[in-house]
N, C-alpha and C positions, 0 to 999 in steps of 0.2 A: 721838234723831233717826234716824228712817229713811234707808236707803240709797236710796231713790226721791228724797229731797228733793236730795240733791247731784246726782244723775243728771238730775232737772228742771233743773238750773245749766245740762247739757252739751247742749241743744238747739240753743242759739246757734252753739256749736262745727262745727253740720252744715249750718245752715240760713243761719250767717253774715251775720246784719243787723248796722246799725250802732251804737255807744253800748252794750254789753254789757263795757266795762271796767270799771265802777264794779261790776258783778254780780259781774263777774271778784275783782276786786280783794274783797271781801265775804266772797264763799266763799273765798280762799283764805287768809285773815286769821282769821278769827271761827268758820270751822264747826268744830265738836267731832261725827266720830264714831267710834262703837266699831267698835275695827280687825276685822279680817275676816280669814278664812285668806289666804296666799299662793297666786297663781292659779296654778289646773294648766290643761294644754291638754283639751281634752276627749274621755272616753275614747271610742274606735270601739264603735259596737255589738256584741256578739258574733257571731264570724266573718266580718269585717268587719275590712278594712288599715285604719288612717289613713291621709288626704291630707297627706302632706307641705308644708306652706309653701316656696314658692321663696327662697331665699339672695337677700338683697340686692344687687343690681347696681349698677356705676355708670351715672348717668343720663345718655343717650345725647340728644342734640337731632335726631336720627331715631329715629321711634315703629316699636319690633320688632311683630312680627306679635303676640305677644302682649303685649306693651304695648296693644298695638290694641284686643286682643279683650278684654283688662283691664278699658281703658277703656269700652268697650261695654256689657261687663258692670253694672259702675258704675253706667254712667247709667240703665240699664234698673230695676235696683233703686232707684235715687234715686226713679223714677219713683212705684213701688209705694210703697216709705216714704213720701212728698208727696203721694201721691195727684195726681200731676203730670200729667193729660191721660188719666188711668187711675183707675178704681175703686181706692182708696186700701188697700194690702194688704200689712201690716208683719211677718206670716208668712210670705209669697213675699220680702218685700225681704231676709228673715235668710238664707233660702238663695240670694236673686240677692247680695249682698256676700260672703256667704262663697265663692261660684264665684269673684269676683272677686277676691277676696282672695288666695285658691288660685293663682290667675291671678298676685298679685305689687299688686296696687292697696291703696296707703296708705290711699287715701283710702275703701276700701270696709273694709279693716279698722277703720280710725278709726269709723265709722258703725255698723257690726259690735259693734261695742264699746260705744259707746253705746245701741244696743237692749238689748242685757243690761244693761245700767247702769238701764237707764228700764223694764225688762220689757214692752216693745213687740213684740209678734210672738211673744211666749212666755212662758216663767219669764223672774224675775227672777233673775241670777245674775253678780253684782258681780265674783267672782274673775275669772269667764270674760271678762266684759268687760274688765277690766283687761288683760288677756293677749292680747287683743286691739287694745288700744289700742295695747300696750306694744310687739308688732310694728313697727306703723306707727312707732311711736319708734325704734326702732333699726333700722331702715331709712331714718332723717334725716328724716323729714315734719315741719316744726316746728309746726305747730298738736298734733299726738300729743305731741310732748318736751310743749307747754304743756300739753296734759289729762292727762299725768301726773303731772307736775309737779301740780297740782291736786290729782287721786287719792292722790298720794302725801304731798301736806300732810295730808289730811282722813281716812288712812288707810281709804282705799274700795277692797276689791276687793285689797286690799297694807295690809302692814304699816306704819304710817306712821313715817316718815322725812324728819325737814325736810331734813338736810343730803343725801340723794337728790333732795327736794325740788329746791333749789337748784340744783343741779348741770345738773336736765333744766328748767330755766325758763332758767338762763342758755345750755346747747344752744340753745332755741327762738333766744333774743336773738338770739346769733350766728350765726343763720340768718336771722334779719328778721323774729320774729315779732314784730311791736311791742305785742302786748297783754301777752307775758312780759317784753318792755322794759319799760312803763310799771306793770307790778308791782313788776321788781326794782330800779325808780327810787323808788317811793313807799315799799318796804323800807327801803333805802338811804338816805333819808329822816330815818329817826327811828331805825334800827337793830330788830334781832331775836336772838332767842335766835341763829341760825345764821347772820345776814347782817348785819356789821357797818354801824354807822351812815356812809357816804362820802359826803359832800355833792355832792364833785366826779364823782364816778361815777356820780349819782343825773343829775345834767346832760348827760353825757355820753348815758347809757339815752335821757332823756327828749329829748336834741336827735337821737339818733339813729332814734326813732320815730315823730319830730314830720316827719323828713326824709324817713322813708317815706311818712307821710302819715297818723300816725293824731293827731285831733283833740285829743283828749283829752291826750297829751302836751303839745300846744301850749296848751292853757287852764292846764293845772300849771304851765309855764316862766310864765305868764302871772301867774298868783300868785304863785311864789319874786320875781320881779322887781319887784311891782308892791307887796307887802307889804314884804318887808326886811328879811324875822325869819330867815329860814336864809341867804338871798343878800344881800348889799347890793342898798339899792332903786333902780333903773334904769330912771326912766319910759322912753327911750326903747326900750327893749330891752321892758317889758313892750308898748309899744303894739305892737311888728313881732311879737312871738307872741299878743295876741291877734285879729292883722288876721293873720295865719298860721291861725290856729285858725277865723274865720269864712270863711276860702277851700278852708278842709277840710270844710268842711260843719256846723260846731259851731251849733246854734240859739243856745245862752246868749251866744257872743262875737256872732252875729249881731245879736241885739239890745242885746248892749251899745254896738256900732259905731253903729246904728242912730238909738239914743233922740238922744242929746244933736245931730242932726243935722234932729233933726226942725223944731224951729223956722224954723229961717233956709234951712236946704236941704232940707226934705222928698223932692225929686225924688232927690238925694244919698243918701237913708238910703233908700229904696224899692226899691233891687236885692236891698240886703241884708233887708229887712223879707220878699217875695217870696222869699227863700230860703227864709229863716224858717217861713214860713206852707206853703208847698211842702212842709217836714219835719212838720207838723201840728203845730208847736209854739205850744201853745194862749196859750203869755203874749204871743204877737206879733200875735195877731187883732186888740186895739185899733188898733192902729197900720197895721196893713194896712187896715183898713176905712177908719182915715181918710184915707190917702195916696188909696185909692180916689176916697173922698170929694174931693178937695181939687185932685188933680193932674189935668191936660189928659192927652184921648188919648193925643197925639204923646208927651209924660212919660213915662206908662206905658208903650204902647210901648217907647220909649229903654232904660227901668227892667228892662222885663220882656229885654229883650235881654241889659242888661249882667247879669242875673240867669246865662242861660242860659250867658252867654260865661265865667262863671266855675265855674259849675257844670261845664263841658267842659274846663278847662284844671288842677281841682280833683279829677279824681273818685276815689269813693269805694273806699278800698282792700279788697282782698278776705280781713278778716282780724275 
């Protein structure tokens, strides 16, 4: 398996849309590749200093002048890579993140790091990007601990190491990343060569990410509870995770809330159908059309409000 295919996983990681756990969770279970040297930094051209990387700071809730100019940096390269308002140009975005990076910006090494991972803007060169990532990680950015953590299950770009593995996905957790929560909840699970099987821990990850806000935890808690084969079964504890999980924005719990509402109250199940259909979630078009079909302006109306009012008090976490 090519190193381009795990580096395809780490787009989401820049671009950060929603529902990429299950991707997550995939690749860091199941992929098998052949490990790769140990990243070196990369050598200066001849006659030519290296750019030193700035030394981790602690983070200030006043942006320094170059914090400032960091972030500036950043988002000018974001631009280029996305082709964001600009002729789309992932050769200029490798040298606007590395300025930025230089500058002290995780989030431009993080990005940095995935170009060389996906050979975007250049060669392909797996080490370099890990060594890159792995800045932004030990500088505390918890989306970097979790794409190492990744790199370093799959041995991409580093030698692979589940128990390093482990170590920099549980940093993420305990930083709030909930996508390396609700990984090391679904480990936790069923057990692994490195991360023993803890039921109660596995509850803990998954109530603690469900509490940030990511969906996907809240549909797991929703199965442990609702099944009864790892938790005892607790309908009422499964119905408040998966009415949790369609306030997060979940299309599946949406329409499971939805269906059994539609006979007697359709106007009831139609905010949540409207969510649904809003995420372009194609199993919920019957059901939208027919509310359409069925229900008074003023309904809709009503429907499409209480849509809105949850969608605003709900939204989607940046992760």
């Amino acid at each position: 398996m090519k190193t381009a295919h795990i580096a395809s996983q780490l787009t989401a990681l820049r671009r950060i849309p929603a529902g990429i756990t299950a991707a997550a969770t995939t690749l860091a279970t199941t992929l098998i590749i052949t490990s790769l040297p140990a990243c070196k930094p990369t050598q200066p051209a001849p006659g030519t200093k290296a750019t030193p990387s700035p030394a981790p700071t602690a983070p200030s809730s006043t942006p320094t002048a170059a914090q400032s100019a960091a972030d500036a940096a950043f988002l000018e390269a974001r631009k280029l890579d996305r082709g964001d308002g600009v002729p789309q140009d992932q050769a200029k975005a490798r040298e606007g993140y590395r300025k930025a990076a230089d500058l002290g910006s995780t989030k431009a090494m993080l990005n940095l790091g995935v170009l060389y991972l996906k050979g975007q803007g250049g060669d392909t060169n797996a080490a370099e990007g890990y060594c890159w990532i792995r800045k932004a990680a030990d500088s505390g950015d918890p989306r970097a601990l979790y794409t190492c953590g990744l790199l370093t299950i799959s041995g991409t770009g580093v030698a692979a190491d589940p128990a390093e593995a482990k170590k920099l996905m549980e940093k993420a957790g305990e930083a709030g990343f909930t996508l390396a929560l609700v990984n090391l909840a679904r480990s936790e699970l069923t057990g692994t060569d490195v991360i023993p099987k803890d039921t109660n821990l596995a509850v803990i990850h998954l109530n603690k990410a469900a509490a940030i806000g990511n969906d996907e935890a809240a549909v797991t808690l929703y199965g442990l509870y609702s099944k009864g084969d790892v938790l005892p079964a607790d309908p009422k504890e499964a119905a408040h995770w998966l009415q949790r999980a369609a306030e997060l924005g979940n299309p599946w719990a949406q329409l499971q809330i939805a269906h059994p509402l539609m006979n007697a109250t359709p106007e009831k199940a139609y905010p949540w159908v409207k969510l649904a259909f809003d995420a372009n979630y194609v199993a919920i078009q019957p059901l939208y059309y027919h509310c359409i079909g069925i229900l008074t302006p003023e309904q809709i109306k009503a429907g499409d409000e209480e849509a809105a009012r949850i969608k605003a008090a709900y939204p989607k976490i940046d992760q």
